[in-house]
C-alpha positions in Angstrom: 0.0 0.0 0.0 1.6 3.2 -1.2 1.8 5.8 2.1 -0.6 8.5 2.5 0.8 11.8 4.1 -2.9 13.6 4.9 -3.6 12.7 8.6 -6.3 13.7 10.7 -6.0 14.8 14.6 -9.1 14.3 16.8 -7.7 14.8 19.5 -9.2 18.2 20.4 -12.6 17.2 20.2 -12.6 14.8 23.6 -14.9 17.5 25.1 -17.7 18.0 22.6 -18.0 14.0 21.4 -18.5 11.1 23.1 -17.2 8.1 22.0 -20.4 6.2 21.7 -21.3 9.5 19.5 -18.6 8.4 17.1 -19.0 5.3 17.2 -22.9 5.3 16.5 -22.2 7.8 13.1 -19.1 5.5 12.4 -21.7 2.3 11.9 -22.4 4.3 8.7 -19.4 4.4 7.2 -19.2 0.9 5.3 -22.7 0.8 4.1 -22.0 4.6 2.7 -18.9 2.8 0.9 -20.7 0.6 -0.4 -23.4 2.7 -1.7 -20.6 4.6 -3.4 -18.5 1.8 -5.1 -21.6 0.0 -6.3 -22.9 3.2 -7.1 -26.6 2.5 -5.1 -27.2 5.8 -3.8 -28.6 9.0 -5.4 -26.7 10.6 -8.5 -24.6 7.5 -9.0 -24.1 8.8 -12.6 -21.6 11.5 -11.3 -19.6 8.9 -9.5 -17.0 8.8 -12.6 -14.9 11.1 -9.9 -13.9 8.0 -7.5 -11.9 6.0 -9.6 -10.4 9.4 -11.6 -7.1 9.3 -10.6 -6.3 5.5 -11.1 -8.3 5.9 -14.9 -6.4 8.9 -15.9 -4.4 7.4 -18.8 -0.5 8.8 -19.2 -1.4 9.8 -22.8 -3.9 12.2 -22.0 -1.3 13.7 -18.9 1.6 14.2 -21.8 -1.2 15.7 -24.1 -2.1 17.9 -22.1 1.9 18.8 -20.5 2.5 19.5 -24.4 -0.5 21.9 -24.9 0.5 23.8 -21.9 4.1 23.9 -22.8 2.8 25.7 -26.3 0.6 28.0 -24.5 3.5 29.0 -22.4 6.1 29.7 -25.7 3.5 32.0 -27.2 1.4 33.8 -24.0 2.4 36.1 -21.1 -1.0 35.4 -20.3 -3.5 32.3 -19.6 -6.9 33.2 -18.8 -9.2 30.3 -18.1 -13.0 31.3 -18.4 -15.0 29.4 -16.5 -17.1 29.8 -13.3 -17.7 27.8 -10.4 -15.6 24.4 -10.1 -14.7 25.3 -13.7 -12.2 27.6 -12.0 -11.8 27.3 -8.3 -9.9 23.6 -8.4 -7.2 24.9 -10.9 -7.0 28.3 -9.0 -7.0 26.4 -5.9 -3.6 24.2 -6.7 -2.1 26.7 -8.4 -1.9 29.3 -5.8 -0.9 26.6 -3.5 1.6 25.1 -5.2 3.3 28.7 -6.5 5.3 30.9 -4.8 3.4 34.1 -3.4 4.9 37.0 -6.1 5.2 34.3 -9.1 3.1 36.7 -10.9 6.4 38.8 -10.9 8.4 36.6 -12.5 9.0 35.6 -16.4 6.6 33.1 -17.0 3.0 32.8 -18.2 0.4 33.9 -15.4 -2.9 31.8 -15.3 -5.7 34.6 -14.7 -9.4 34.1 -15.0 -12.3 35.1 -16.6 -16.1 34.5 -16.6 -16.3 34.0 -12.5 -18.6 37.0 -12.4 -20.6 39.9 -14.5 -18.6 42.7 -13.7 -18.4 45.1 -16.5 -15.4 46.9 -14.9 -13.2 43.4 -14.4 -13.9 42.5 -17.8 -12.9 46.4 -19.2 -9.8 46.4 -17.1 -8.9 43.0 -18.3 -9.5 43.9 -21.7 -7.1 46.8 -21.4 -4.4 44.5 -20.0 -4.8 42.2 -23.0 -4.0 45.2 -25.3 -0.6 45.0 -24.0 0.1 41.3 -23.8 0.4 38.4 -25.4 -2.3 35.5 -24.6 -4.3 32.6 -24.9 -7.2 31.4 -23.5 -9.3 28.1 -22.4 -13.0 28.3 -22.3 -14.6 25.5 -19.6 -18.0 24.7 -19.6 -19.6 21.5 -20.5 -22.6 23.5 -22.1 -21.4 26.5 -23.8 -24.2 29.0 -22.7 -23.8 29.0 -18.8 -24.6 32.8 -18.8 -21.2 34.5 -16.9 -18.1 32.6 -18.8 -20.7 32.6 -21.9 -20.4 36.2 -22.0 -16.9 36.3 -21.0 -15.9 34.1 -23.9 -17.8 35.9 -26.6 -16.2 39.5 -25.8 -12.7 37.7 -24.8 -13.0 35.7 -28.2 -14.0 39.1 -30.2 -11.1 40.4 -29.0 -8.6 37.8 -29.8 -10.1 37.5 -32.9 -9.5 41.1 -33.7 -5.9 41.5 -32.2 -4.5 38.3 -34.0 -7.0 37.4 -36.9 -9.4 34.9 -36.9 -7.0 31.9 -38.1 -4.3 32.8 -34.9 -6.8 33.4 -32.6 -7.9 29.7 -33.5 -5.0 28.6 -32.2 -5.3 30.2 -29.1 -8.1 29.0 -27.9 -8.5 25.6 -25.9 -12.4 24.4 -25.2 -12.8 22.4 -22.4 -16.9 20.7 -22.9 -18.4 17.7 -23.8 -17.7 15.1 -25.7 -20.8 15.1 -28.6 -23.3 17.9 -27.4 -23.7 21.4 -26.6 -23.1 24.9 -27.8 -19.6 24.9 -27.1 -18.9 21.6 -28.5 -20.2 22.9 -31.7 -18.7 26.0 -32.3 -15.0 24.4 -30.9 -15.8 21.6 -34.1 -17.0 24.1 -36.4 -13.5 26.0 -35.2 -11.4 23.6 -35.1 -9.9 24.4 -31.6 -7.8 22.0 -29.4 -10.9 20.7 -27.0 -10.2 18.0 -24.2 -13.5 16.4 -22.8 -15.2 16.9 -19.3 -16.1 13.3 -18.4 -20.5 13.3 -17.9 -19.7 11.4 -14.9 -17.9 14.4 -13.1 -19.6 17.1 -11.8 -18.3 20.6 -11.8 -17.1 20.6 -8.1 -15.1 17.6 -8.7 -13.7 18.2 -11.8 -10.3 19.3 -10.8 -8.1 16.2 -11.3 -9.8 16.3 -15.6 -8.5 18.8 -17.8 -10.6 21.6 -16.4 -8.2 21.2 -13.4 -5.2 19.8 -15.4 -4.6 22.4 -18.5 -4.0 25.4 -16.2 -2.3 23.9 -13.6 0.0 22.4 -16.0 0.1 25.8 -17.5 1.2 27.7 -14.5 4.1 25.1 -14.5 2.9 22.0 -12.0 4.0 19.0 -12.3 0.6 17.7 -12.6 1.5 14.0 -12.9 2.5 14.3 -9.2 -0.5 16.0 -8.5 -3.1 12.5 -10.4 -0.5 10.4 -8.5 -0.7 12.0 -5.1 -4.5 11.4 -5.7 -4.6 7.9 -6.8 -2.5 6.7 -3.5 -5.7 8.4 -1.4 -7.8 6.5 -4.0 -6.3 3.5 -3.3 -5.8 4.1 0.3 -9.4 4.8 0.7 -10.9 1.5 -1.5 -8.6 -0.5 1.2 -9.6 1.2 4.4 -13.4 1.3 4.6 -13.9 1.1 8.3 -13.6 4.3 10.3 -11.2 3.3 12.4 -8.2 3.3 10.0 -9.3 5.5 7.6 -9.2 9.4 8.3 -11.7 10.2 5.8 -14.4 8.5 7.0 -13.2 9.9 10.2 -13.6 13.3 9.2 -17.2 12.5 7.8 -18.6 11.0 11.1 -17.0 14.1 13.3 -18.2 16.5 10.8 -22.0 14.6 11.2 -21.8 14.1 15.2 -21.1 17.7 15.6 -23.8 18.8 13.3 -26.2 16.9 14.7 -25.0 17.8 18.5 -25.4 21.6 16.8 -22.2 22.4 15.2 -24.0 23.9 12.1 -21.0 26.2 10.7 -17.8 24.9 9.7 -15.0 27.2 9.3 -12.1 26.2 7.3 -9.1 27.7 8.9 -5.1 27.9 7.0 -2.4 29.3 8.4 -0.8 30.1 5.0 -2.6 32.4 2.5 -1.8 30.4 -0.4 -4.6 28.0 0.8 -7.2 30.9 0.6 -8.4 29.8 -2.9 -8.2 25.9 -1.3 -10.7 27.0 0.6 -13.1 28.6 -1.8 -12.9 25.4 -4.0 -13.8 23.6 -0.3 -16.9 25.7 0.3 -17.8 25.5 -3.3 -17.4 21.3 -2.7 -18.6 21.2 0.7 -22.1 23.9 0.5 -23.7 22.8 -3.2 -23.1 18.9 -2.3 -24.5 19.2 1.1 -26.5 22.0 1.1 -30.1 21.2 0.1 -33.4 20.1 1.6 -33.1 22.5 4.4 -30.2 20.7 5.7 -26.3 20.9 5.8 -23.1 22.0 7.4 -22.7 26.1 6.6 -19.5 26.4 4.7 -17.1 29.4 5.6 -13.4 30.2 5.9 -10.8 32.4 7.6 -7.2 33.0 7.3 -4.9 33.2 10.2 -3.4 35.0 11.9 -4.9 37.8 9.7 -8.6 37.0 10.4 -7.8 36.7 14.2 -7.8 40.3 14.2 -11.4 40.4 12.3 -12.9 37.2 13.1 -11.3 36.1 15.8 -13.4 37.7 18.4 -16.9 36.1 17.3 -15.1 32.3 17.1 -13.7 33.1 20.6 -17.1 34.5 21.8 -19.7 34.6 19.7 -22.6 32.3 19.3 -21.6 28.5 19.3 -22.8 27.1 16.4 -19.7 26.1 14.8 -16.8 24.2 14.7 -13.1 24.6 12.8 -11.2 22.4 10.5 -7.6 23.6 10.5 -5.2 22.8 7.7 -1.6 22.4 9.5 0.8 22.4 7.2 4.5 21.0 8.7 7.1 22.3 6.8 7.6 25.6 5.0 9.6 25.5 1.4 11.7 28.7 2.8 13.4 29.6 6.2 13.4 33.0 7.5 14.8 34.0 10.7 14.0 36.5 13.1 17.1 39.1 13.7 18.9 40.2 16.6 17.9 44.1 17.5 20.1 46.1 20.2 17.9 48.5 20.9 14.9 45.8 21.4 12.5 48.5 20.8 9.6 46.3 19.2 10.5 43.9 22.0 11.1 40.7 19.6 14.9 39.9 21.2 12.7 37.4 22.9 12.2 35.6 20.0 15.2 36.7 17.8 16.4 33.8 15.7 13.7 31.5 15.8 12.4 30.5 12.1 9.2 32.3 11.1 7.3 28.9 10.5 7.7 28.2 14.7 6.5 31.3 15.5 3.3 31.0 13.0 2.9 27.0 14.3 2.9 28.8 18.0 0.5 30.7 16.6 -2.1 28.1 15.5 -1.1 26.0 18.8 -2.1 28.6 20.9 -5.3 29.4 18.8 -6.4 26.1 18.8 -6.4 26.2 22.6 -8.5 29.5 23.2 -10.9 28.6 20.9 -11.5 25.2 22.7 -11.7 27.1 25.6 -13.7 28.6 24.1 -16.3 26.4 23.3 -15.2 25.7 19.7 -14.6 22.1 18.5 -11.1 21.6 16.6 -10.3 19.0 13.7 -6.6 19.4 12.4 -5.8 17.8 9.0 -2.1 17.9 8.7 0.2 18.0 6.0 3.9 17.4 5.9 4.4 20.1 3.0 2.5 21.2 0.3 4.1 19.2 -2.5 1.6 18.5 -5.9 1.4 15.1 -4.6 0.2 16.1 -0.8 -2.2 18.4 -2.9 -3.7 15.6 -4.4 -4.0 13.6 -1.6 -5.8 16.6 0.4 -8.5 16.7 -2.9 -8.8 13.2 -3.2 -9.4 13.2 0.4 -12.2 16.2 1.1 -13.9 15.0 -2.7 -14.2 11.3 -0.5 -15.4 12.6 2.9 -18.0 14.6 0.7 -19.4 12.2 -0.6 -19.6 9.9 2.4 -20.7 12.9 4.7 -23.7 13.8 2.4 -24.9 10.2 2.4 -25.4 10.5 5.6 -26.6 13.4 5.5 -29.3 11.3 3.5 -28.7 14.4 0.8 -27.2 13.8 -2.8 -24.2 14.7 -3.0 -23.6 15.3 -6.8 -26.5 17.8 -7.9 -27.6 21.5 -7.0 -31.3 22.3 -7.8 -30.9 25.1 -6.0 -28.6 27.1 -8.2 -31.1 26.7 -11.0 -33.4 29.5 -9.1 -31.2 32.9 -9.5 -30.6 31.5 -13.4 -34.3 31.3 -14.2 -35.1 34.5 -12.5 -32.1 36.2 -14.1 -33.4 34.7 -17.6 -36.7 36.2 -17.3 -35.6 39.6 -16.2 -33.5 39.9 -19.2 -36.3 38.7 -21.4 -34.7 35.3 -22.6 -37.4 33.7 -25.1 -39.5 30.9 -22.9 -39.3 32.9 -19.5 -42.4 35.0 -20.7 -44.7 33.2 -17.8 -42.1 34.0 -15.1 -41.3 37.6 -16.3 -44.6 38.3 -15.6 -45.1 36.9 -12.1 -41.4 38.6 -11.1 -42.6 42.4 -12.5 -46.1 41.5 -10.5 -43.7 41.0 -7.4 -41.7 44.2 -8.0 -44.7 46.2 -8.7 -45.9 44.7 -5.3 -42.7 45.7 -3.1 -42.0 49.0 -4.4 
């Protein structure tokens, strides 16, 4: 069995959870397995996610390692259009995997596109384009998914008209379907460099396809460490289906005890920043998958120590509703020491010569004590180093404990009829053709609110 570096510490939670608690949510575990590799449960046709990693066939990795190195000989700039887990996984690995001014340096910068409706991003990033030299991926397995739909027509217009249309061709990578859908047509009729989103992988968990892969590769990570990192947690997690040994399932039934006992927020918590965009591809995971028929674990996140001088006062005190789930990360890839002042006027001799790392670790050890003082529950998932492969390990692992936390949660896991609302409304406000009915019931509700 190939080692797994992503452990979990429980240790902190001896005074919110029994152990009968975890042991009665643990009884779940194997039949929640089994539901999942025999694909019994609800949305088993978005399962193709579970066995990614160990599928992913070495052609498609080099494909995809040459594409980006020919993006990279011909752009200063990437920018991936795409919106929801069409660009938070590759955002997410690449700002944790790069160093924190990268964007600095000679080499092509991933940015993104089609994430929101702004008129002023998408003006200001127009103007930026003027001046460089780029390329683009459009992600979306429809085509006409409203914000990187509009995104990609303007973005396209204009690569169109600062290259010609026959360059521009060849600057565009579509990332959709395999037979159907808007984008699939024009990308034929175009004759772009496409790569498939599998119909078995949802958007949220689509970071280990080419959605994920292209950019990442892009913004120069070794993304073969990254698939393998994810198939040892695949493996790891076929083997181990008993709570007990696995920390997956471990972090499924705390996460389920302390919701039921209350514990209705969870706040992912990083002590580095470059896991702020981890996070946003967590909540994104972690609140469509789970939350839905009134039910769910609130998804939120903070970094520290910054946010312990915004947020820190309502986790110490505040209502106690919720729970954290720190990422501890060992080992940083730099050392920096703390120098020797004779004057000691900022009163740091005390700590002069220590690395930075010990001070920050003292920081999230002493944290982690006042907020269980507190009154606030503590998980720690730790990390030896954020290497790709450790980065694939930690999706492969929170993609797992989804899953296995929303079937227990008695939710489905892999759809989100919720997100459907805004988009109708937002149709029929803009007078799409078929939202006649609903235009007219929303202007009877304005009319009745002004």
């Amino acid at each position: 069995m190939k080692m797994i570096n992503v452990q979990i510490d429980l240790k902190y939670l001896k005074d919110f959870l029994s152990e009968s608690q975890l042991q009665q949510y643990g009884k779940q575990i194997p039949d929640v397995y089994r539901m999942i590799y025999d694909k019994t449960g609800a949305g088993n046709d978005f399962l193709g996610w579970v066995d990614l990693p160990s599928q992913t066939n070495e052609s498609l990795l080099e494909d995809i390692i040459a594409c980006a190195k020919t993006i990279r000989q011909k752009a200063e700039l990437f920018v991936v259009i795409g919106i929801g887990g069409s660009y938070l996984g590759a955002r997410a690995v690449i700002e944790s995997l790069s160093t924190y001014f990268s964007h600095y340096e000679n080499q092509t910068r991933v940015i993104y596109a089609g994430q929101n409706i702004s008129e002023d991003y998408l003006a200001d990033l127009l103007d930026l384009l003027d001046k460089k030299e780029y390329a683009l991926a459009v992600i979306s397995k429809s085509g006409t998914t409203t914000e990187p739909a509009i995104a990609f027509r303007i973005l396209k217009a204009h690569l169109e008209q600062k290259y010609g249309i026959a360059e521009a061709r060849k600057r565009i990578v579509a990332i959709t379907d395999k037979s159907k859908g808007a984008l699939k047509q024009l990308a034929d009729a175009e004759n772009y460099k496409t790569y498939v989103v599998p119909d078995d992988v949802g958007g949220r968990y689509s970071v280990l396809t080419p959605v994920g892969l292209l950019p990442i590769a892009v913004a120069g990570i070794d993304i073969k460490q990254l698939v393998f990192g994810a198939q040892k947690m695949e493996a790891f997690s076929r083997a181990n289906q008993q709570m007990e040994a696995n920390p997956i399932a471990q972090y499924a039934v705390v996460r389920q005890a302390l919701y039921h006992s209350g514990k209705t927020t969870e706040i992912m918590v990083n002590y580095e920043p470059r896991l702020f965009y981890f996070s946003e591809w967590w909540k994104q995971l972690y609140g469509e998958s789970e939350g839905k028929e009134q039910k769910g674990i609130f998804p939120a996140s903070v970094g520290f120590t910054t946010d312990l001088h915004s947020m820190g006062q309502y986790i110490q005190e505040g209502l106690r509703m919720l729970f954290e789930t720190v990422i501890s990360i060992e080992k940083s890839n730099r050392e920096l020491r703390i120098p020797h002042a004779e004057n000691d006027l900022d009163q740091l001799n005390y700590i002069a010569g220590h690395r930075l790392s010990e001070v920050n670790r003292t920081a999230e050890m002493g944290t982690v004590f006042a907020h269980i003082d507190g009154g606030v529950p503590n998980i720690r998932i730790q990390l030896p180093e954020l290497t790709p492969d450790s980065v694939g390990q930690l999706i492969y692992f929170f993609e797992m404990g989804c899953a296995l936390s929303g079937y227990m949660l008695n939710v489905n896991p892999f759809d989100q009829p919720g997100v459907e609302a805004y988009k109708n409304n937002m149709f029929a406000l803009l007078g799409k053709k078929g939202y006649e009915e609903l235009m007219r019931i929303l202007k009877t509700q304005m009319e009745t609110n002004k």
